[in-house]
C-alpha positions as CSV (number, residue, x, y, z in Angstrom):
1,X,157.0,-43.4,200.3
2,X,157.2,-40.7,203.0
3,X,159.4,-38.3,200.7
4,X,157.0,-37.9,197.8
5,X,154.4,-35.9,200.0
6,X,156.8,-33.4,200.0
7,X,155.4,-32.5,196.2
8,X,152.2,-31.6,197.2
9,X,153.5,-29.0,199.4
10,X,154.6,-26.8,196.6
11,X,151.4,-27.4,194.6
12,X,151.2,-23.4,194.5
13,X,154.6,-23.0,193.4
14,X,154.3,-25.5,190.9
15,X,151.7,-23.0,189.1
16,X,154.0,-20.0,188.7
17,X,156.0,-22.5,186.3
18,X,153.1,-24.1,184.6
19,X,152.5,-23.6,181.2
20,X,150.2,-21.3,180.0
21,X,149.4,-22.7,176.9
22,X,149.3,-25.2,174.7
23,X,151.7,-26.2,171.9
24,X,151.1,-28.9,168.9
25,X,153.9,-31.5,168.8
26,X,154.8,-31.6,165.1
27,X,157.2,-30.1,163.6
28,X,157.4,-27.0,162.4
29,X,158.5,-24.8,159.4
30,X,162.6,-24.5,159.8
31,X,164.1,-21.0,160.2
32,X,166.5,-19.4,158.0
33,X,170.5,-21.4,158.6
34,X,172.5,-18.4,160.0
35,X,176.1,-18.4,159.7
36,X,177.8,-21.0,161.8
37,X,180.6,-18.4,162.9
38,X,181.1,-18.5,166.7
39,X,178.3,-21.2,167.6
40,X,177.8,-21.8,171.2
41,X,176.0,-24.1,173.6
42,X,172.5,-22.5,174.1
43,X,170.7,-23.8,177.0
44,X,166.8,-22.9,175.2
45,X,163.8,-23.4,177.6
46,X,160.2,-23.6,176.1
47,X,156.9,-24.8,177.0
48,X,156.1,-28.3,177.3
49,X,154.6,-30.3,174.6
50,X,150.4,-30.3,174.6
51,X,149.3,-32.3,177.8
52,X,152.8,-32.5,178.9
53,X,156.2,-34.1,178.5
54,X,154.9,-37.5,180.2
55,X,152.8,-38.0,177.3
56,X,154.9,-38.2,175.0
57,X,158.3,-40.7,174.4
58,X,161.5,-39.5,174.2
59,X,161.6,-39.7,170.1
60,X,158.3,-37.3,170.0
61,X,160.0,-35.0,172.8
62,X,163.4,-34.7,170.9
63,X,161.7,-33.8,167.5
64,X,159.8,-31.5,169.5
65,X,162.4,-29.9,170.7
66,X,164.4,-30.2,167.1
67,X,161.3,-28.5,166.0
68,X,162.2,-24.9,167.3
69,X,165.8,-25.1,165.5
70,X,167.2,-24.1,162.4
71,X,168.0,-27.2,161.2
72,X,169.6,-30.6,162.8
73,X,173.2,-30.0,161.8
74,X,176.0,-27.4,161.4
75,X,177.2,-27.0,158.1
76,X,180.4,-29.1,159.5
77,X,177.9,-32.1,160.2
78,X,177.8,-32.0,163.4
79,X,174.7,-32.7,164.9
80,X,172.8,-29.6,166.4
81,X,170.6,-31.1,169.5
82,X,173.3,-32.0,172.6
83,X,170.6,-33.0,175.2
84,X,167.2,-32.9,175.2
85,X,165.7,-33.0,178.5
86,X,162.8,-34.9,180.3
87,X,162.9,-34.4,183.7
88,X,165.3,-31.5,184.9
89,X,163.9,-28.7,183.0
90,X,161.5,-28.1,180.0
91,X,164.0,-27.8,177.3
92,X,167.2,-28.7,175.8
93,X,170.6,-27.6,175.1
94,X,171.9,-26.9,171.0
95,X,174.8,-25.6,168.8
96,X,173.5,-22.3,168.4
97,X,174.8,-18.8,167.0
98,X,173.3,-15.5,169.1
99,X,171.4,-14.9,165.9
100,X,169.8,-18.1,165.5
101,X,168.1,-17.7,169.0
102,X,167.1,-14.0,168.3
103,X,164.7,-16.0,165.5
104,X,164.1,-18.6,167.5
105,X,162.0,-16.3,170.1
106,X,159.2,-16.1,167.2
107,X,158.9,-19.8,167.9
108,X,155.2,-20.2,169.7
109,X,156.6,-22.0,173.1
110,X,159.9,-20.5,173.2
111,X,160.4,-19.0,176.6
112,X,164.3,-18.2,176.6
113,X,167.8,-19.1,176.2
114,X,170.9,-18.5,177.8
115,X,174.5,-19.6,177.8
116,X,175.2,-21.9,180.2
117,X,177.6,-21.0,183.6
118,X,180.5,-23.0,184.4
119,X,180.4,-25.0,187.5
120,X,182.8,-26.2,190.0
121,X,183.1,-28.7,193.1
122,X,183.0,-27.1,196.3
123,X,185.6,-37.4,207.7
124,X,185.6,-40.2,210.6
125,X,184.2,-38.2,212.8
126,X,181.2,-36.7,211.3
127,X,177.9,-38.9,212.6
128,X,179.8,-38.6,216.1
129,X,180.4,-34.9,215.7
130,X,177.0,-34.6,214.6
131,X,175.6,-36.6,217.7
132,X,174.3,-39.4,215.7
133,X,174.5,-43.0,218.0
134,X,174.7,-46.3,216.5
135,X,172.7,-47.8,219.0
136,X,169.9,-45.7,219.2
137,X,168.2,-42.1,218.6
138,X,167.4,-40.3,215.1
139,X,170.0,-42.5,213.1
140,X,168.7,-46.2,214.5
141,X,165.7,-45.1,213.9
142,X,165.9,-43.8,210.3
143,X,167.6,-47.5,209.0
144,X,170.5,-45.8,208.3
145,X,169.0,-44.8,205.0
146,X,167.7,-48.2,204.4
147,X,166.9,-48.4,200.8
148,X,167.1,-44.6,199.9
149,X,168.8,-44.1,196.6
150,X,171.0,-41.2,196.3
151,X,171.9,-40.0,193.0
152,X,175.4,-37.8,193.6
153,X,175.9,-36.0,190.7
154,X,179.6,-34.7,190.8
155,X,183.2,-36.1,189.6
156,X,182.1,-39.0,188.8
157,X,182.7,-41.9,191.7
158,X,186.2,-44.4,191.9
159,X,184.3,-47.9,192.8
160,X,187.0,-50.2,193.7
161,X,186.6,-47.8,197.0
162,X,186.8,-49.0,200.2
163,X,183.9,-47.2,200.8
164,X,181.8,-49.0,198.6
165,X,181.8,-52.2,199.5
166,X,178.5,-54.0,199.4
167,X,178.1,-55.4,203.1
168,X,175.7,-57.6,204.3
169,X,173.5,-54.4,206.1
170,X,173.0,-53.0,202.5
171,X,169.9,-54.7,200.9
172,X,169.7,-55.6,196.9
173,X,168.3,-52.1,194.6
174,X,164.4,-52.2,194.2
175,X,163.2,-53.8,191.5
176,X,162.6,-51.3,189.5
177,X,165.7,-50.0,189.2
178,X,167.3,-50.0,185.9
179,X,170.0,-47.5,185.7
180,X,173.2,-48.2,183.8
181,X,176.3,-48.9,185.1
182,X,178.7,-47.8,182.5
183,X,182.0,-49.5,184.3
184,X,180.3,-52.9,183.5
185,X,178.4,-55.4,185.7
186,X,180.6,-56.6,188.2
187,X,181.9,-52.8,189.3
188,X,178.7,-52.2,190.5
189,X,177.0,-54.0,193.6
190,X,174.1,-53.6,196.1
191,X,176.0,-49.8,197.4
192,X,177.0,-48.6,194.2
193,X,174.2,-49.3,191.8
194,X,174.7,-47.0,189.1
195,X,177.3,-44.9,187.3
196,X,177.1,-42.7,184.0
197,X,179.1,-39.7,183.1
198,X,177.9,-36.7,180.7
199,X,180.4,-34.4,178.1
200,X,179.1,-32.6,175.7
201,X,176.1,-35.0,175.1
202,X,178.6,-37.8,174.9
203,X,179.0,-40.3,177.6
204,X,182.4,-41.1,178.8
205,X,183.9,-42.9,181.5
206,X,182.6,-41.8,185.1
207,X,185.7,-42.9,186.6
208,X,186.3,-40.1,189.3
209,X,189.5,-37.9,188.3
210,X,189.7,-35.7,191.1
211,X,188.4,-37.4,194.1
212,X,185.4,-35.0,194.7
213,X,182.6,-37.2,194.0
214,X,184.1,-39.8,195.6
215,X,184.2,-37.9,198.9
216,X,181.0,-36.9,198.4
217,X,179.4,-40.3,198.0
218,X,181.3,-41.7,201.1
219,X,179.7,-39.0,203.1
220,X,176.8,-39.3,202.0
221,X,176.5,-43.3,202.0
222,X,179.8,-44.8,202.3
223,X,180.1,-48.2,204.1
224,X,181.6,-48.6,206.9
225,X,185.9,-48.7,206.6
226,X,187.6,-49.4,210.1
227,X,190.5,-47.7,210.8
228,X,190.6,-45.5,208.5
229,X,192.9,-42.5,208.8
230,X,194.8,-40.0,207.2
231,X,199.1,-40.6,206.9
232,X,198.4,-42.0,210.8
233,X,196.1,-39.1,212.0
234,X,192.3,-38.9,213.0
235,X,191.7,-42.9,213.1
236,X,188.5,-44.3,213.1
237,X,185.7,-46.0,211.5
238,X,184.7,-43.5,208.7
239,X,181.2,-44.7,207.6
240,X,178.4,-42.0,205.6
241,X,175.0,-41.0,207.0
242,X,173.3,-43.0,205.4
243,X,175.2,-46.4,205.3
244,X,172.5,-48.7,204.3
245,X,171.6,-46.4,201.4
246,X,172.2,-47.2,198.0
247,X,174.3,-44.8,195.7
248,X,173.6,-43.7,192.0
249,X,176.8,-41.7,190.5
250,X,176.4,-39.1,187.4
251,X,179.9,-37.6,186.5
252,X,179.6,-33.9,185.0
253,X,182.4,-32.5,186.3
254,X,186.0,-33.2,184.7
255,X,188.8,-32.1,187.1
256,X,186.3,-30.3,189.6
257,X,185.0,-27.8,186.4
258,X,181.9,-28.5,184.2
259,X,179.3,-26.7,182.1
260,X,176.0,-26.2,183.3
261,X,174.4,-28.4,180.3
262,X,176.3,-31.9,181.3
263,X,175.0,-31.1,185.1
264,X,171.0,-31.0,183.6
265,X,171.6,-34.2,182.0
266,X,173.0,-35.9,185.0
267,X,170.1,-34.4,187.1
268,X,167.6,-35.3,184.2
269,X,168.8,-38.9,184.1
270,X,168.9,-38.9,187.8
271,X,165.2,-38.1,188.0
272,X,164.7,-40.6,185.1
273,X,166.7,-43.2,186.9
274,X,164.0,-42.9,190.3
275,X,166.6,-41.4,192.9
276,X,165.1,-40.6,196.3
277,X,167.8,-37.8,197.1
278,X,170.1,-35.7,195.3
279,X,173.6,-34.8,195.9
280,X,174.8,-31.7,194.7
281,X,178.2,-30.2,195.6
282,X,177.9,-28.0,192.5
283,X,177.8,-24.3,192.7
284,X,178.2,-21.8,190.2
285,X,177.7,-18.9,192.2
286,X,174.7,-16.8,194.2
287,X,172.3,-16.0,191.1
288,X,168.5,-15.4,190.3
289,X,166.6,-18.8,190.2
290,X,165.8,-18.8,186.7
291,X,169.3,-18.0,185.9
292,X,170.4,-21.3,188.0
293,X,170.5,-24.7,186.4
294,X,170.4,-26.5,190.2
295,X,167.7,-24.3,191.4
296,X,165.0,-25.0,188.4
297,X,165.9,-28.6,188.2
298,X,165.5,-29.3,191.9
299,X,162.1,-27.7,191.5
300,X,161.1,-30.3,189.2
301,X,163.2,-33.0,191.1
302,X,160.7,-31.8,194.1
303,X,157.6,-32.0,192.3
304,X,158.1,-35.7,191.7
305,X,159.0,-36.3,195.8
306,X,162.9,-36.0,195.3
307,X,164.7,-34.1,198.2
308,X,167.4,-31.7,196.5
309,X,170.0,-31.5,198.3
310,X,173.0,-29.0,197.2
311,X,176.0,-27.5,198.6
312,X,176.5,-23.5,199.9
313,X,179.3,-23.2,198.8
314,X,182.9,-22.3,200.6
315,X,182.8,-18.7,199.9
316,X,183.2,-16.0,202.6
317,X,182.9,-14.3,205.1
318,X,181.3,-12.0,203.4
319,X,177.5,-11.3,202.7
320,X,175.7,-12.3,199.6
321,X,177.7,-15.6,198.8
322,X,175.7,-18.4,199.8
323,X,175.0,-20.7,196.8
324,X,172.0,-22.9,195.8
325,X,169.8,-21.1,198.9
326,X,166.1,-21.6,196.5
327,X,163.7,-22.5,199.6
328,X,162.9,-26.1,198.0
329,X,166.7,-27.0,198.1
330,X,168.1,-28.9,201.5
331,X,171.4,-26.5,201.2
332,X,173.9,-27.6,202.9
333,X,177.0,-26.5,204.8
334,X,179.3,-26.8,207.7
335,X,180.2,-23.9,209.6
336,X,182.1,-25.7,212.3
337,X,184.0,-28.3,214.1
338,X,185.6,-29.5,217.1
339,X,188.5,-31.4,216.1
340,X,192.1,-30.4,214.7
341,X,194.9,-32.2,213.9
342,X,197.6,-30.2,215.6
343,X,201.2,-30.2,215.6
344,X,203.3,-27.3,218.1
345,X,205.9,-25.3,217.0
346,X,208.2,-24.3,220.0
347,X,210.8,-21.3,220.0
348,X,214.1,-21.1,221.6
349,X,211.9,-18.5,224.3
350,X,209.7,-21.4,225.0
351,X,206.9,-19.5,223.0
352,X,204.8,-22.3,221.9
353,X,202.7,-21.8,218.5
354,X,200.1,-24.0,217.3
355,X,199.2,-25.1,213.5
356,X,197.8,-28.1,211.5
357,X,199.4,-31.2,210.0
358,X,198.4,-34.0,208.6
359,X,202.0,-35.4,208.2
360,X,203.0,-36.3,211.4
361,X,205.1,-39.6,211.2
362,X,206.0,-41.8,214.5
363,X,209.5,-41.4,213.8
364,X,209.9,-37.8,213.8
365,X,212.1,-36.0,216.2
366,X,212.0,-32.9,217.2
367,X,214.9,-30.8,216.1
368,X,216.0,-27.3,216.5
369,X,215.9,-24.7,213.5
370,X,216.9,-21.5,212.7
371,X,213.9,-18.8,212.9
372,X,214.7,-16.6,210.1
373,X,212.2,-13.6,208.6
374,X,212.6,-12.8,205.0
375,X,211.8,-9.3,204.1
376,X,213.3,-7.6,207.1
377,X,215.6,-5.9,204.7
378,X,213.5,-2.9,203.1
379,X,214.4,-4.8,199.4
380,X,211.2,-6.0,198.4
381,X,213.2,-8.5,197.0
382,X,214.9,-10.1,200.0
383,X,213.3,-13.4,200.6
384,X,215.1,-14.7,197.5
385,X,218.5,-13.3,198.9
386,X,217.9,-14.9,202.1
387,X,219.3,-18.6,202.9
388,X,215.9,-19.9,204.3
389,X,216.3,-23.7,203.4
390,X,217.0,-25.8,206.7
391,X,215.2,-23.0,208.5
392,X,212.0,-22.0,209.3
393,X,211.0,-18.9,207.7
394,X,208.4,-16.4,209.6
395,X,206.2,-14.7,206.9
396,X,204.6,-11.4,207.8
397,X,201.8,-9.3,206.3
């Protein structure tokens, strides 16, 4: 399809992370066992196995990778290796001591290892907003995503949704898809296609805990829900960009935080899996590329015709602080909007002051309260001495 040309145009790039040699895929004579005081998660990138990773099965790539470790288990028992990846990067993540990677770097292949960062997460009107027409223009035209899988890779997803709903627009996955849905068979439907979550090379429930990847996935591709509205405000039909699109959901964040190891494996599997697009509201701040997990693994997602798409982040105003900005991610942001939900505070002068509420109930009368400003009195300490409940309180400074 269309998207997969979009490879060749970073054929140059491509060679700047090309091996530049060749490694023999057996395995190799174990190092010294360092003490397992104060083992970490390593994030370890090396060269790819001779002829490439796509020559070789997954078995033959883990014992590859296996190959530049001490040994396959703690002294505890616990199993060394956590992920090895395919697709997201050339490497994998371990139980390692600082020690144990210092002799890993006389390891022909090794390239380097780091710790990995923490990550975090970062409405009805949107296609309108954004000029997008139902009967017509760049949105008819594309299919409403017809057929586009988009792997979100975030909180994980909350299928009984509203949002979705398999409708009669959304045609059946391609054949060829296989990916797992870990809530069982009948959670998943023509929309949501496929759900898996990643902890500590574990796979847990990817029930959504915080509602992030859920949001993110209705934006992206949720069906269409008529009114829909917030406690009575902003009513309308809340529908994604991509409606007829399918969605593929990989849970690495637990309660919006997450470790840069469990994101690679969602990405990895997502590349396995055959996503057309990813979804990344993921940041972990502005960095070097080859110190950030989104930015190499979109390179590879890129290579093999996905389009990367991640989020900027919601830091500012300041310089410096846009996130995930590599020039083969789609980064994404909003920097405005022309819709507020207001609600008007009016003073006994007949000043009138506008805010924003969502909780604005039909029955709600206006009423008359006491203005009262905490910390006239030069006691730094006065807004606890003051008698502001029943009032409204006017905060300074």
């Amino acid at each position: 399809m269309e998207d997969k040309k979009c490879a060749t145009v970073f054929a140059m790039l491509i060679i700047l992370f090309a091996s530049n040699s060749y490694l023999r895929l057996i395995q190799c004579q174990l190092m010294p066992i360092v003490s397992d005081n104060q083992v970490k998660t390593f994030i370890v990138f090396v060269e790819e196995p001779v002829g490439g990773a796509n020559l070789v099965n997954d078995e033959e790539l883990t014992n590859f990778h296996r190959s530049f470790l001490p040994n396959n288990s703690l002294d505890s028992g616990e199993e060394r290796m956590i992920y090895s990846y395919r697709h997201a990067i050339s490497g994998f993540a371990a139980l390692l001591t600082a020690d144990e990677v210092l002799a890993m770097e006389t390891k022909p292949g090794f390239l380097f290892a780091r710790l990995p960062e923490e990550v975090r997460a970062e409405t009805t009107y949107t296609p309108e907003f954004m000029g997008l027409s139902v009967g017509g223009g760049l949105w008819w035209s594309s299919q409403y995503g017809e057929g586009i899988i988009i792997g979100v890779i975030d909180s994980g997803i909350t299928p009984t949704h509203p949002s979705f709903q398999s409708f009669n627009a959304v045609p059946a996955p391609p054949v060829n898809w296989f990916s797992n849905c870990s809530f069982g068979p009948n959670a998943c439907n023509n929309k949501l296609i496929g759900a898996m979550a990643f902890q500590n090379g574990k796979n847990p429930s990817p029930l959504d805990d915080t509602g992030h990847g859920t949001h993110c996935a209705s934006i992206a591709a949720g069906s269409p829900v008529y009114d829909a509205g917030v406690l009575g405000q902003a009513r309308g039909m809340a529908v994604g960009t991509a409606p007829r699109a399918h969605i593929s959901a990989y849970k690495v964040l637990y309660r919006n935080r997450g470790s840069e190891d469990d994101m690679l494996a969602g990405i990895d599997q997502a590349i396995r899996d055959g996503v057309n697009v990813l979804s990344v509201s993921i940041v972990s701040g502005p960095k070097h590329f080859l110190d950030s997990g989104i930015a190499m693994s979109s390179f590879y997602a890129i290579t093999k015709g996905i389009v990367p798409c991640a989020a900027a982040g919601n830091s500012g105003p300041t310089a410096s602080v846009i996130s995930n900005d590599a020039p083969w991610i789609l980064t994404v942001g909003a920097s405005s909007t022309d819709r507020r939900i207001k609600v008007t505070v009016m003073l006994g002068n007949g000043m009138e002051i506008d805010g924003e509420s969502a909780y604005q109930p039909d029955t709600h009368n206006a009423t008359d309260l006491e203005l009262v400003l905490p910390g006239s009195d030069p006691d730094c300490l006065s807004v606890d001495a003051a008698d502001v409940k029943g009032k409204i309180g006017f905060m300074r400074g």
